[in-house]
C-alpha positions as CSV (number, residue, x, y, z in Angstrom):
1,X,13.6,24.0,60.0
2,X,9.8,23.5,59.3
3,X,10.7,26.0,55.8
4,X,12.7,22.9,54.8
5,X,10.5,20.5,55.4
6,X,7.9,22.6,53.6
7,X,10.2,22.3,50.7
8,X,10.8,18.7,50.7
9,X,7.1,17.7,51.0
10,X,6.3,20.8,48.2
11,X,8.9,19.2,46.0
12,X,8.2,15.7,46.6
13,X,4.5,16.2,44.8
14,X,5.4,19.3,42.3
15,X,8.1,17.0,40.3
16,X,5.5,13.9,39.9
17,X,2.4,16.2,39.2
18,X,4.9,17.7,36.3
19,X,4.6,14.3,34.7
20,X,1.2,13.0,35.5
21,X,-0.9,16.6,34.7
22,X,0.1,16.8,30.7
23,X,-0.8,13.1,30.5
24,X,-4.7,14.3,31.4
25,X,-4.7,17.2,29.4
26,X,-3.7,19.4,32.4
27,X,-1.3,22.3,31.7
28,X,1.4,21.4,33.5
29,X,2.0,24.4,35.1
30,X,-0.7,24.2,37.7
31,X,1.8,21.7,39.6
32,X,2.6,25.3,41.6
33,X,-0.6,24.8,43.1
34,X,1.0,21.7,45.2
35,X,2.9,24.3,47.1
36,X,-0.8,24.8,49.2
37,X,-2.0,21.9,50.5
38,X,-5.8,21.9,49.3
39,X,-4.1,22.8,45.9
40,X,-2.2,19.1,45.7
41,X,-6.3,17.6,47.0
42,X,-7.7,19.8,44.1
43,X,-5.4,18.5,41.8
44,X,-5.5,14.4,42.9
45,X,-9.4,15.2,42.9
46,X,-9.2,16.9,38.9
47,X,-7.3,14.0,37.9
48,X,-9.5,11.2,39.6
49,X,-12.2,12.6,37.5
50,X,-10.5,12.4,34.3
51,X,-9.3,9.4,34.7
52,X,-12.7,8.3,35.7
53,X,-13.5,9.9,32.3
54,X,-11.2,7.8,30.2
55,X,-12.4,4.5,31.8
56,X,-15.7,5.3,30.6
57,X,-15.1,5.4,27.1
């Protein structure tokens, strides 16, 4: 049972990282990283600075 929920949590922040990581210039393929935990903190933390980035200019 905690395999499923696994999934459902793994799933629930692959499919939105899918869309948000191209928009930053992100290959979108490092989403899989989301299946680790720190990967999904390392991701939010990449994008924060970006978008920190953008506001900038």
């Amino acid at each position: 049972m905690p395999t499923l929920y696994w999934l459902i949590i793994s799933a629930a922040t692959i499919i939105p990282m899918l869309k948000v990581l191209p928009f930053f210039g992100i290959n979108k393929y490092w989403a899989a990283a989301c299946v680790i935990p720190l990967g999904t903190v390392a991701l939010l933390w990449l994008v924060a600075m970006k978008l920190n980035e953008l506001e900038k200019r």
